[in-house]
C-alpha positions as CSV (number, residue, x, y, z in Angstrom):
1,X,61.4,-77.3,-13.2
2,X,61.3,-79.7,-16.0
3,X,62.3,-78.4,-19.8
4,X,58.9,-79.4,-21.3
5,X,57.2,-77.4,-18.6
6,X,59.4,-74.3,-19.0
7,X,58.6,-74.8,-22.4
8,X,55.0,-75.1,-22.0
9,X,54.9,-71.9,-19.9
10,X,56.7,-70.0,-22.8
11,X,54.4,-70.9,-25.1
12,X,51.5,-70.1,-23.2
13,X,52.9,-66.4,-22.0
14,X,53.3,-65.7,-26.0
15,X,49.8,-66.5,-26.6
16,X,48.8,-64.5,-24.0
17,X,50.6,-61.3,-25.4
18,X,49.4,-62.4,-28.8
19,X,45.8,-62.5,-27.7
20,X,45.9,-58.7,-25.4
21,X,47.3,-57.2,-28.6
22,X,44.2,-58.5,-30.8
23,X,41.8,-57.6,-28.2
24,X,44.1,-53.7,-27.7
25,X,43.8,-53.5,-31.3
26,X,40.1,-54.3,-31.6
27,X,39.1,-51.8,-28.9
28,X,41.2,-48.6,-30.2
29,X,40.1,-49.2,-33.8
30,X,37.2,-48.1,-35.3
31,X,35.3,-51.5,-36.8
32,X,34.1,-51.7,-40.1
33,X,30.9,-51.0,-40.8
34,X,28.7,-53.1,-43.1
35,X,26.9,-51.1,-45.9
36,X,23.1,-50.9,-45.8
37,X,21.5,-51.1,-49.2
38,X,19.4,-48.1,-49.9
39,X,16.7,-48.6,-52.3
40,X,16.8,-46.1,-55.4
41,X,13.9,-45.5,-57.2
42,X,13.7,-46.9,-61.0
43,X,14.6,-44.1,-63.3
44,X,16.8,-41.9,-60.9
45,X,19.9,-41.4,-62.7
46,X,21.4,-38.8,-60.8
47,X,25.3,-39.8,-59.7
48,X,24.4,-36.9,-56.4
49,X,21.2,-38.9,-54.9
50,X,23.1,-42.0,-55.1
51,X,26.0,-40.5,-53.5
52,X,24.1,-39.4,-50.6
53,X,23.6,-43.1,-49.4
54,X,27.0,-44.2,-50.7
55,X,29.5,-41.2,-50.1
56,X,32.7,-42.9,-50.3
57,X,31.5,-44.5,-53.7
58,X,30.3,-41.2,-55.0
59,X,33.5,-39.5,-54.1
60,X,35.7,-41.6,-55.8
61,X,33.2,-41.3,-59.1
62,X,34.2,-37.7,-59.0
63,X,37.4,-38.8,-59.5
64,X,37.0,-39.3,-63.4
65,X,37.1,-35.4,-63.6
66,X,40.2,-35.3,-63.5
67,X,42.4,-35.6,-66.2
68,X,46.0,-36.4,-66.6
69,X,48.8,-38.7,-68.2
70,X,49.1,-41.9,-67.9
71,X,51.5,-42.9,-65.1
72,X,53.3,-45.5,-67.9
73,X,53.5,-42.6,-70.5
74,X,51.1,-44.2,-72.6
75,X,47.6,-43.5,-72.9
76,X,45.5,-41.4,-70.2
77,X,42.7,-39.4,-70.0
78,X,43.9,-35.9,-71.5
79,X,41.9,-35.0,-74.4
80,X,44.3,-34.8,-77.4
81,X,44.4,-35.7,-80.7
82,X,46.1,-38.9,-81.1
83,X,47.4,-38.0,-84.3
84,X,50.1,-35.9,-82.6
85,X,52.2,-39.1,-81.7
86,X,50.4,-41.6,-84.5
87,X,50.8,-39.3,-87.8
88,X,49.7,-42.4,-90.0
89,X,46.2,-42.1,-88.2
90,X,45.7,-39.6,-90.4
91,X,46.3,-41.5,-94.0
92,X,45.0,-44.9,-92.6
93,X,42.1,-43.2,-91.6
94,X,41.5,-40.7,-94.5
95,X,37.8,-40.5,-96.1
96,X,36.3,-41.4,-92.5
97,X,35.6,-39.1,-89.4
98,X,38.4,-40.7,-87.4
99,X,41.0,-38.8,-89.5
100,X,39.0,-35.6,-88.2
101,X,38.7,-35.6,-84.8
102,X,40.6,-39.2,-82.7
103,X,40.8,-38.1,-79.1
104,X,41.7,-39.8,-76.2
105,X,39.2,-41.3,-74.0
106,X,38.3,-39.3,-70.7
107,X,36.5,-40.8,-67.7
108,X,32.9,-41.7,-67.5
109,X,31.6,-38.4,-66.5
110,X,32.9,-37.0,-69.6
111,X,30.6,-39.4,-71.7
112,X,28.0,-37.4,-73.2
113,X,30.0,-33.9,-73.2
114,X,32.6,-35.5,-75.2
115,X,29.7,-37.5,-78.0
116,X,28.1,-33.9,-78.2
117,X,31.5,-32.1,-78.9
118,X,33.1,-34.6,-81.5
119,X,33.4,-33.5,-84.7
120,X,32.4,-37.4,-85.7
121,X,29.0,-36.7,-85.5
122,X,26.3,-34.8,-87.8
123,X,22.9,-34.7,-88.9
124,X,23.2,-38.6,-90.6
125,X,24.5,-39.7,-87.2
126,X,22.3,-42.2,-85.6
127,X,20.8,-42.6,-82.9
128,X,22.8,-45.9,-81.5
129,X,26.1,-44.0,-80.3
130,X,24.6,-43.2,-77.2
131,X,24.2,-46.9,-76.6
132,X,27.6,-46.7,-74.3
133,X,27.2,-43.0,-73.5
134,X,24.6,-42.9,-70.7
135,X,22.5,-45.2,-68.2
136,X,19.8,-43.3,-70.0
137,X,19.5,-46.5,-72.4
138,X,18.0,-48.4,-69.9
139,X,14.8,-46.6,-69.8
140,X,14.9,-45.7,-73.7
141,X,15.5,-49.3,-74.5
142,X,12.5,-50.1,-72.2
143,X,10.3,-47.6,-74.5
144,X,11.3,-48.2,-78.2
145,X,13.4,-51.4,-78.3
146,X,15.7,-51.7,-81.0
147,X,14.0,-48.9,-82.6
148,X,15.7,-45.9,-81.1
149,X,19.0,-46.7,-82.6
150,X,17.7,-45.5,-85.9
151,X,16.3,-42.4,-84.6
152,X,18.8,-39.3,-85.9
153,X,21.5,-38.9,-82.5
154,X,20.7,-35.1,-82.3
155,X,17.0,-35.7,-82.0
156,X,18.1,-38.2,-78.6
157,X,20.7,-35.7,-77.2
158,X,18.6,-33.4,-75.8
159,X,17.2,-36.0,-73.8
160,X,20.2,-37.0,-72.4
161,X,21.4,-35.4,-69.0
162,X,23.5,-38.3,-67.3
163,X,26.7,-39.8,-68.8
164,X,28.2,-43.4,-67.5
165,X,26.6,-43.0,-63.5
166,X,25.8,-45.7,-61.3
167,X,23.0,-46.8,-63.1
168,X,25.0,-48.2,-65.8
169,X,26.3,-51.3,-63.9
170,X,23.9,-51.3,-60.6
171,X,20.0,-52.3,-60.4
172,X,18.5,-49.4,-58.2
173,X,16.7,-51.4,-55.8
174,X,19.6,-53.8,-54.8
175,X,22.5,-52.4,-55.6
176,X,23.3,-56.0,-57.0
177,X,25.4,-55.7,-60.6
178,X,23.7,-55.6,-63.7
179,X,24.0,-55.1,-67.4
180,X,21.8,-52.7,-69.6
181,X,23.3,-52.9,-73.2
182,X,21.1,-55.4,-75.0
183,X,23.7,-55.9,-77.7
184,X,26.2,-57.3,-75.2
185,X,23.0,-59.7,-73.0
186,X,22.3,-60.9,-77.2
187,X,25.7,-61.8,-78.0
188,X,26.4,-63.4,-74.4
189,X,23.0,-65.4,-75.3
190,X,24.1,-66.7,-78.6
191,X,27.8,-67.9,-76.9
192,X,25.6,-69.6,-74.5
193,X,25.7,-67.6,-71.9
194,X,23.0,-66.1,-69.5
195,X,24.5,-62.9,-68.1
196,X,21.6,-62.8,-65.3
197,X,22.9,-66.4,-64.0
198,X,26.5,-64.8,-63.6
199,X,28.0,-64.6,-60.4
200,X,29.1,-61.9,-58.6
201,X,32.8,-62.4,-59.6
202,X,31.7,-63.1,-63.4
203,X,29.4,-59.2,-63.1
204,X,32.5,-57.7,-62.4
205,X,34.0,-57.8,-65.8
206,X,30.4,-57.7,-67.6
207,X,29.6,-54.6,-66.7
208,X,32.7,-53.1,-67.6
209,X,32.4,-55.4,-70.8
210,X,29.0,-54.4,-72.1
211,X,30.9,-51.6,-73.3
212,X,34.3,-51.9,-73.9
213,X,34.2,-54.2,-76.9
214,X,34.0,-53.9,-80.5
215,X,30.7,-53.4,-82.2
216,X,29.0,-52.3,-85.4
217,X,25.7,-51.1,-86.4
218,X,23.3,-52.8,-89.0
219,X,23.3,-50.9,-91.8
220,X,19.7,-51.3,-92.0
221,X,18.2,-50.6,-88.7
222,X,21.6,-49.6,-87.2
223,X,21.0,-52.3,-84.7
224,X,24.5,-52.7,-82.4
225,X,25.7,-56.2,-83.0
226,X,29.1,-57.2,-81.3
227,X,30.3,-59.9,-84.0
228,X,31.5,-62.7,-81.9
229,X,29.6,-65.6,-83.4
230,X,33.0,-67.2,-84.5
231,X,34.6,-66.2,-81.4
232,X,36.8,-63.3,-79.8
233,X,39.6,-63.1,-81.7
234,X,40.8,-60.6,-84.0
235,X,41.1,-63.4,-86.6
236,X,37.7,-64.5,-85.8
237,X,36.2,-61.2,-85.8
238,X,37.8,-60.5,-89.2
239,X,36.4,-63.9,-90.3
240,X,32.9,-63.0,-89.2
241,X,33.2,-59.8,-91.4
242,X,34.6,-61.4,-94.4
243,X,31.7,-63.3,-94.3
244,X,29.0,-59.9,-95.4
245,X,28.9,-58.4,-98.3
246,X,30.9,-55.3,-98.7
247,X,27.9,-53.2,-98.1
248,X,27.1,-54.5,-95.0
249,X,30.7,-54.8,-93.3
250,X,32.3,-51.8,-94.7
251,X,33.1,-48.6,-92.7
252,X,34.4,-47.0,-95.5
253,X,36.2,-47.3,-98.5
254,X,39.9,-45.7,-98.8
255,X,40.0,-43.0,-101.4
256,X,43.7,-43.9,-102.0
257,X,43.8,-47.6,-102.0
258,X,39.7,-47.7,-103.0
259,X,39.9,-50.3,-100.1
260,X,36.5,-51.3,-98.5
261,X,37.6,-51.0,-94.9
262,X,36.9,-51.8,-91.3
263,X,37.3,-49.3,-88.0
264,X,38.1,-51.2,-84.9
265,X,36.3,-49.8,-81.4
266,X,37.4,-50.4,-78.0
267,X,37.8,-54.6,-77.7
268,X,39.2,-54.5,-74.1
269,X,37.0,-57.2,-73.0
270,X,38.2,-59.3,-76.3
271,X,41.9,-58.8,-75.9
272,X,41.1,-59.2,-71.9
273,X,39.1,-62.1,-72.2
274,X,42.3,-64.4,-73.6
275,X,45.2,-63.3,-70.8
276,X,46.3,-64.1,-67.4
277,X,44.9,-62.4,-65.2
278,X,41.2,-62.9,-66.8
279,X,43.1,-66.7,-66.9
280,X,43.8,-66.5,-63.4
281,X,40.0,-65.5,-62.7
282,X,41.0,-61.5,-61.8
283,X,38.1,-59.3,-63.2
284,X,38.0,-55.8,-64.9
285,X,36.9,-54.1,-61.2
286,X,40.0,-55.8,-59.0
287,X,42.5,-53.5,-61.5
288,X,40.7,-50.9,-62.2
289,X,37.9,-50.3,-59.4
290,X,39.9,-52.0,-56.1
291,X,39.0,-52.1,-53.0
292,X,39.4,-49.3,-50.5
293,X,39.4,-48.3,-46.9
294,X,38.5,-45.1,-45.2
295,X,36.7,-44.4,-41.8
296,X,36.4,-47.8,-40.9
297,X,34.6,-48.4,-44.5
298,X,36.4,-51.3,-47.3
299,X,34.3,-49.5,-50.6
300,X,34.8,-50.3,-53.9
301,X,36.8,-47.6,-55.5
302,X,34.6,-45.8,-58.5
303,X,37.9,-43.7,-60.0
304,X,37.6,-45.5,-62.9
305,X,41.5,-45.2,-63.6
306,X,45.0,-46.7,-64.5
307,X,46.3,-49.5,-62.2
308,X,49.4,-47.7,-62.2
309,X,47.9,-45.0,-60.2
310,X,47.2,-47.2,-56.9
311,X,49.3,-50.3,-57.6
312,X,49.1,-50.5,-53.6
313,X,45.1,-51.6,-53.7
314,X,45.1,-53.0,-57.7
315,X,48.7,-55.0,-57.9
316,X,50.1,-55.5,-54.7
317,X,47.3,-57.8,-53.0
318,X,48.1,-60.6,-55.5
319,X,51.8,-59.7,-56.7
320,X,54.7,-59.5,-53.8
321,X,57.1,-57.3,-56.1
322,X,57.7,-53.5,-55.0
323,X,55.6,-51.0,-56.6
324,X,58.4,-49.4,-58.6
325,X,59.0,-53.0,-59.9
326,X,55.3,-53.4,-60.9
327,X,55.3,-49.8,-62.4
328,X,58.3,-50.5,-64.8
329,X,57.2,-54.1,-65.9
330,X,53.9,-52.2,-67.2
331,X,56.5,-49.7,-69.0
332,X,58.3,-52.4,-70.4
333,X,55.2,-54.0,-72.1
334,X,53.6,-51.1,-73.2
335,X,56.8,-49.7,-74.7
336,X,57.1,-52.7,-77.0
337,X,54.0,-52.8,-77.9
338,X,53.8,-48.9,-78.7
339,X,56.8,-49.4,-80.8
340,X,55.3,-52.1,-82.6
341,X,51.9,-50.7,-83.4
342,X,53.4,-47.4,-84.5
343,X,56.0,-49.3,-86.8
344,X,52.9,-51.1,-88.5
345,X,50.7,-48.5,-88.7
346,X,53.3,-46.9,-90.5
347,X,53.9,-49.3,-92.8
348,X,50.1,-50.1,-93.6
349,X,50.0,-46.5,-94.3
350,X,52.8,-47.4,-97.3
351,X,50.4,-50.0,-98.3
352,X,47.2,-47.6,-98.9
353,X,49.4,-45.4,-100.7
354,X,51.6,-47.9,-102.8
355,X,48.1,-49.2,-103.7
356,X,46.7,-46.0,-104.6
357,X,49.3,-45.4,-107.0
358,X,49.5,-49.2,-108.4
359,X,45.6,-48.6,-109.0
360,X,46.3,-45.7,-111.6
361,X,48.9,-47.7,-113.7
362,X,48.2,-48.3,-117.2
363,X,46.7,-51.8,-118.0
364,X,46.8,-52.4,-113.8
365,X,46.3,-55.9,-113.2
366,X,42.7,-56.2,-111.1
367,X,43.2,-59.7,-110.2
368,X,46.6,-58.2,-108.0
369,X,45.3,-55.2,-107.4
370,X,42.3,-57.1,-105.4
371,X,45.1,-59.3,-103.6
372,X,46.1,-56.3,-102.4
373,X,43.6,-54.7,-101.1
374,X,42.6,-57.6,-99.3
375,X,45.7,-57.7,-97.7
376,X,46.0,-54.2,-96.5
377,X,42.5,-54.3,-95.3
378,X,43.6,-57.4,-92.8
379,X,47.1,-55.7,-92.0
380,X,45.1,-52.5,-91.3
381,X,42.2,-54.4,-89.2
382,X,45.0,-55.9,-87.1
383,X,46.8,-52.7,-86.6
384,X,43.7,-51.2,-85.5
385,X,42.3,-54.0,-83.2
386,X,45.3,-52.9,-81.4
387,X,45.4,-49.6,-81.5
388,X,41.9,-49.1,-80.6
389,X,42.3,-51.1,-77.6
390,X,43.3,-49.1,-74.7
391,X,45.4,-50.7,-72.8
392,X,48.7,-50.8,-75.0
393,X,48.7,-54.1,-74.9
394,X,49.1,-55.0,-70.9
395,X,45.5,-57.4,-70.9
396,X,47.3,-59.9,-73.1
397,X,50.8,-58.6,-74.4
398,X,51.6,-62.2,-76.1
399,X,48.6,-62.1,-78.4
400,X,48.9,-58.2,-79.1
401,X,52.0,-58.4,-80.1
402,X,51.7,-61.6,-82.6
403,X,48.5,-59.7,-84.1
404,X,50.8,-56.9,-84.9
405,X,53.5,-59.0,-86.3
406,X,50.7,-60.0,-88.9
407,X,49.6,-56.7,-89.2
408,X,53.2,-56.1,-90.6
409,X,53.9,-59.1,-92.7
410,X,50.3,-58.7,-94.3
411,X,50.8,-54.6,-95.0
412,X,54.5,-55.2,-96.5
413,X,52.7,-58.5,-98.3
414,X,49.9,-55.6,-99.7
415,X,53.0,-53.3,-100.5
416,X,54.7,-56.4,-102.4
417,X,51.5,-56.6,-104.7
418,X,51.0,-53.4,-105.9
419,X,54.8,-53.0,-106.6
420,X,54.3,-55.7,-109.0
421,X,51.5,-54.2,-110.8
422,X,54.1,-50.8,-111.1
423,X,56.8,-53.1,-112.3
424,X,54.6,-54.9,-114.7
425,X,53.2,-51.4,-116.2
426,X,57.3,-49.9,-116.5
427,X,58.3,-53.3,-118.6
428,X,55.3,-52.8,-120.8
429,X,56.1,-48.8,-121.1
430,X,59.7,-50.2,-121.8
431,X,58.3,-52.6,-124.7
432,X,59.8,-55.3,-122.4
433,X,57.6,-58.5,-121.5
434,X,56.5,-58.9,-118.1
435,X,58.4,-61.0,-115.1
436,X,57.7,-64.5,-114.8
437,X,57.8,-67.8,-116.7
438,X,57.9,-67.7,-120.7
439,X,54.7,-70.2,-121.3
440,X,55.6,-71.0,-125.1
């Protein structure tokens, strides 16, 4: 027998094998089954009568009950103060609710028990903080327009009986992927962008994105506006602001400093939108809802969650590295960046109260003074972009980390100011003439 023909033979007799063990496979394993599509009715909001056509999906939704650490150490969904570990919260933040009550975020089906028990909220509150809060706003949207995010939030409340469900991101009828916050469809529009044209892959990050940005209300109307005209960048942002007049882009003003200032929200989709992996075209649902397999089922995972907590299903399909590799590279980032923010938080907390006492000093000079403020309102703005943001820095770690590096140089910049107006007022206490150049 010839050497090609042995060699033939061989060949063929490891095909063979090859194919019996597809077909053994195929006949002892349970197939997938495709999903039907059960139609909803408009208005049902109800997580349970979803769940009843979609059990795997429900199941996992559950899953935002529970409430733990973060696997990295920072963040998670516990409900504690986050003044414990970021003391300077508390004087960057003074004269505004979120130096009374700054919790960590819990899951989705915490939404409306956790707007009901903050201490942020009173009587004057209105009516658009349960834009985010419930699926609710679809239908309430649909009967007032604009106008019910002027009515008082307490009067709405009561109304309320469904936090972040399924009707949030999922059209009832078809189950295809949709968006129901009119700010975020308006400021898509103006970046010229139709969010119904989207694809399927596009959808996957919108939804999650028509909430977790950064937003304000018209002071007005109270009208949510996410302020991305110049673009999504906290330099941008901070340029659109500068822009208003005081009384229309002010949070607050500092009682310390006498700062007007800004409060950063949540801008995950911002600080997503410029890194890799949004880059690389991986969405907010591949990380954070992945794909899953049980009883011959592949369902999208609604535990809502840290990466970290199935790096299997989120990481491992794209990235070859072990899991324990994964887990600490996460830990590295988010450690540098938690040292960072909490070092310039710090410092812009110097600022307020260097300026503070620069602003009582006899003869202060305004011009300074204002230089100062300014300053400490940017350093402050950048602190908080990141801070706010809850990922400690992992969706883009390069332009976290240069934000705070500004953050720092601007707040020691602010500091630098206002120590000249105390240095200036202790020469002229002292009879002495003031530093700089003799003009005569």
């Amino acid at each position: 027998m010839s050497k090609n023909k042995i060699v033939r033979m061989t060949v063929a007799g490891l095909v063979l094998v090859v194919l019996f063990i597809i077909v053994f496979q195929v006949l002892i394993r349970k197939p997938y089954t495709t999903m039907k599509v059960a139609a909803i009715p408009e208005g049902e909001y109800d997580p349970a009568v979803w769940g009843k056509h979609y059990p795997l999906e429900y199941e996992s939704y559950l899953r935002t009950k529970e409430t733990a650490p973060s696997p990295t150490g920072y963040g998670g969904s516990e409900k504690i103060q986050k003044s414990v570990k970021e003391p300077e919260i508390l004087i960057n933040f003074k004269g505004m609710a979120f130096s009374i009550d700054y919790a960590e975020d819990r899951g989705h089906l915490y939404a409306l028990e956790d707007l009901r028990s903050t201490k942020r909220i009173d009587k004057t509150t209105a009516g658009a903080c349960m834009t985010c809060k419930t699926a609710q706003l679809a239908e309430i949207f649909n009967e007032k327009g604009w106008n019910y995010a002027k009515i008082p939030l307490l009067e709405l409340l009561p109304r309320l009986k469904h936090p972040v469900v399924c009707g949030n991101c999922h059209d009832p009828k078809t189950m295809n992927l949709r968006v129901i916050n009119p700010a975020f469809i308006e400021a898509m529009t103006q970046r010229g962008i139709d969010v119904k044209k989207a694809s399927r892959e596009e959808m996957r990050s919108y939804v999650c994105g028509q909430c977790h940005v950064e937003y304000y209300f018209v002071p007005a109307d109270k009208k949510v506006i996410l302020p991305w005209a110049n673009g999504l960048h906290p330099e941008q942002i901070y340029e659109y602001y500068s822009a208003k007049p005081n009384n229309f882009a002010m949070d607050w003003k500092h009682p310390d400093s006498e700062t007007p200032m800004l409060k950063a929200q949540h801008p995950e989709f911002e600080v997503w939108s410029g890194g890799v992996h949004a880059k690389s075209g991986v969405s907010c649902v591949d990380c954070h809802m992945p794909y899953m397999k049980a009883d011959g089922q592949k369902y999208t995972s609604h535990w809502v969650t840290s990466p970290m907590k199935h790096l299997k299903e989120a990481c491992r399909t794209c990235h070859t590295q072990s899991e324990q590799w994964l887990l600490d590279q996460v830990k590295s980032t988010q450690a540098e960046v938690w040292e960072m923010q909490h070092t310039a938080g710090q410092i812009v907390a110097n600022a307020h109260e260097t300026i503070g006492k620069a602003s009582k000093a006899t003869g202060a000079n305004s011009a300074e003074l204002d230089k100062a403020r300014e300053l400490v309102r940017k350093a402050q703005w950048y602190w908080d972009f990141v801070a706010a943001e809850n990922s400690m820095g992992f969706h883009n770690p390069t332009m976290i980390l240069t934000t705070l590096g500004r953050s720092v140089d601007l707040a020691h910049r602010a500091i630098a100011s206002s120590e000249k107006v105390l240095a200036n007022e202790k020469m002229n206490l002292s009879g002495k003439k003031p530093a700089g150049r003799d003009r005569r």
